[in-house]
N, C-alpha and C positions, 0 to 999 in steps of 0.2 A: 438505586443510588440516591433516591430521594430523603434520606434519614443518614443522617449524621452526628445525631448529638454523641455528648461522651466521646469524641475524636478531638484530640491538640494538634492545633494547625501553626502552631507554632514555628517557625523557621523554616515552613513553605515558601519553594522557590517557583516549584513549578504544577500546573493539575491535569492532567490526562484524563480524555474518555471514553469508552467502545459505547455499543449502544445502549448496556444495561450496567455500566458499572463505573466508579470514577478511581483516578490514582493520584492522590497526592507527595510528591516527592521533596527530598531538601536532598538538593546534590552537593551542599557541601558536607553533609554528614552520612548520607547515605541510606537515612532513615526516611520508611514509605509507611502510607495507611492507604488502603484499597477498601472499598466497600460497595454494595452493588449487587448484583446477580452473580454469585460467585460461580457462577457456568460462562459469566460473561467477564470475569477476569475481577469479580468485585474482593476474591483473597487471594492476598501474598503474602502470608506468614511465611515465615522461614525460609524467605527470599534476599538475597545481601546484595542491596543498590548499590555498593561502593564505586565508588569510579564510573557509574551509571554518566555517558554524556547525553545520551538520548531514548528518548519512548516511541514509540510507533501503538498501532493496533487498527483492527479491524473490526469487524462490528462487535466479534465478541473473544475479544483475546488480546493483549498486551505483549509486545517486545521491548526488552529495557537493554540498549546496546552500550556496551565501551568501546567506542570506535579509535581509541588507544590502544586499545590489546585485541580485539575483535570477539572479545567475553560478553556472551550474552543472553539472556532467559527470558523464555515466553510460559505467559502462565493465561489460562482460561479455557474457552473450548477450545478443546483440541482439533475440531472439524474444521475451525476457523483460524488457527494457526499456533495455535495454543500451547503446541508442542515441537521445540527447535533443536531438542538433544541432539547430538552428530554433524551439525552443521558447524563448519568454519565460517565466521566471519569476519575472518583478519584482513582487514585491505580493503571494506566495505567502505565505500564511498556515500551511497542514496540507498534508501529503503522507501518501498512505495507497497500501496496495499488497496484491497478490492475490498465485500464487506466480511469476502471467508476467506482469505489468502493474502501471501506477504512475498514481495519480491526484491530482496538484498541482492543490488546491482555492486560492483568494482568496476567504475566505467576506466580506470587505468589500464586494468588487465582485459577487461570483458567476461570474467567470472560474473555467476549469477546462480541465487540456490531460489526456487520458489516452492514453498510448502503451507499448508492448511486444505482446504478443497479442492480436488484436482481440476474436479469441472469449472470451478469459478476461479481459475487462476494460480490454481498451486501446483503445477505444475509445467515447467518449459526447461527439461535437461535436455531439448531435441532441438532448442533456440539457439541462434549465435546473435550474440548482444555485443560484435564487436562494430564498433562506429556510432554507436549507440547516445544521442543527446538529451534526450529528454522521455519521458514515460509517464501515461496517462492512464485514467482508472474508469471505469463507472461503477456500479454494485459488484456484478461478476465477472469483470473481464479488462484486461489490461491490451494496451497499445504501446510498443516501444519504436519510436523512432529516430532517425537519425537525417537531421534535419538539413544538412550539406549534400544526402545523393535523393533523399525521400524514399527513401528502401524503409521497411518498414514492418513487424512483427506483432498480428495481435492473437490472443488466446484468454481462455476462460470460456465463459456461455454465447456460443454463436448466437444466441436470440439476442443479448443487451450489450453487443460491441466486442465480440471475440474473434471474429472472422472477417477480413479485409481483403481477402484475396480478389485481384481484379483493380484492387485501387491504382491508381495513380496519386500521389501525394506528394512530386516534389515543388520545389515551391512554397511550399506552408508554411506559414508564418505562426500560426495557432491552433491550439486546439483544447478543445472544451466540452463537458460533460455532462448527463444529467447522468441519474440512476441508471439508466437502461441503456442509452447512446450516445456516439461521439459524432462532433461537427470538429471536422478538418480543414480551416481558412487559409487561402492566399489571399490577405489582407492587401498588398499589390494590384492584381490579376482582378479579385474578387469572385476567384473559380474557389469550390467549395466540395466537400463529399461529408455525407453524413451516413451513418450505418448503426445497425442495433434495433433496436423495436420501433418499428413504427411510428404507433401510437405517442409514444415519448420521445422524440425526437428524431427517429433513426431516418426519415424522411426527410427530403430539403428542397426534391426537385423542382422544378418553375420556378423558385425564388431566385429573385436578383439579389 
């Protein structure tokens, strides 16, 4: 993404970007220039942003949603989400994403499609995301919880915050990431769980 000349930035509203590629959009025309590592989403030729109200991505893949119609294209690696054909997104409320996977919540219904890597996150057709408030990330693994009973559902790579079983969580007021692990606060209490890789965070014990 680092070259850019020869690109009209003209009537740019908005600029998106995964780890290797950038997207620049006008949503009131519907007209985009993407460049980049095009394995990381840097082309979308022959792609129609119209009514595009939002972008997501992952480290290397791009979703352009109309959360008006639930019409929506992902373009890039496809290991990393890149590929959305078959999915419904009508009634999509929150979209949230890890660095190889994307998870389109309808926290109305508690419908939920997660696709790009299964092991980092693209995968939970075997989840119930009803009661569902909030949803957290680190590189490969997602945390969805529901922060009135602290019930609580994570998945992706058990080494950097996919595996919680065992926790107790209600209570929690926060919660926050590195790349690798999640720290779970009762900012109240000042009881705390952290989980994921060690070495980068996943550790917390002794601390007050």
């Amino acid at each position: 993404g680092g070259s850019c000349s020869g690109l009209d930035f003209a009537g740019v509203t908005d600029v998106y970007s995964t780890f290797a590629a950038f997207m620049a959009l006008n949503k009131e025309t519907g007209q985009a220039q993407c460049w980049g590592g095009s394995w990381a989403g840097g082309s979308c030729n022959g792609l129609d942003f119209a009514g595009v109200t939002d972008v997501y991505s992952t480290g290397s893949a791009f979703m352009a949603l109309n959360k008006e119609t639930g019409q929506a294209q992902c373009w890039g690696g496809s290991w990393a989400g890149g590929s959305c054909n078959g999915l419904d997104f009508a009634g999509v409320t929150d979209v949230y994403s890890t660095g190889y996977a994307f998870l389109a919540l309808n926290k109305k219904t508690s419908e939920a499609h997660c696709w790009g890597k299964s092991s980092m996150g693209g995968s939970c057709s075997d989840l119930d995301f009803a009661g569902v408030t909030d949803v957290f990330s680190t590189f490969a693994a997602f945390v969805a919880l529901n922060k009135e009973t602290g019930e609580a559902h994570c998945w992706g790579d058990s080494e950097t915050g996919g595996s919680c079983d065992g926790l107790d969580l209600a209570g929690i007021t926060d919660v926050y990431s590195t790349g690798f692990a999640f720290l779970a606060l009762n900012k109240k209490t000042g009881e705390a769980h952290c989980w994921g890789d060690s070495e980068t965070g996943g550790s917390c014990d002794g601390l007050d």
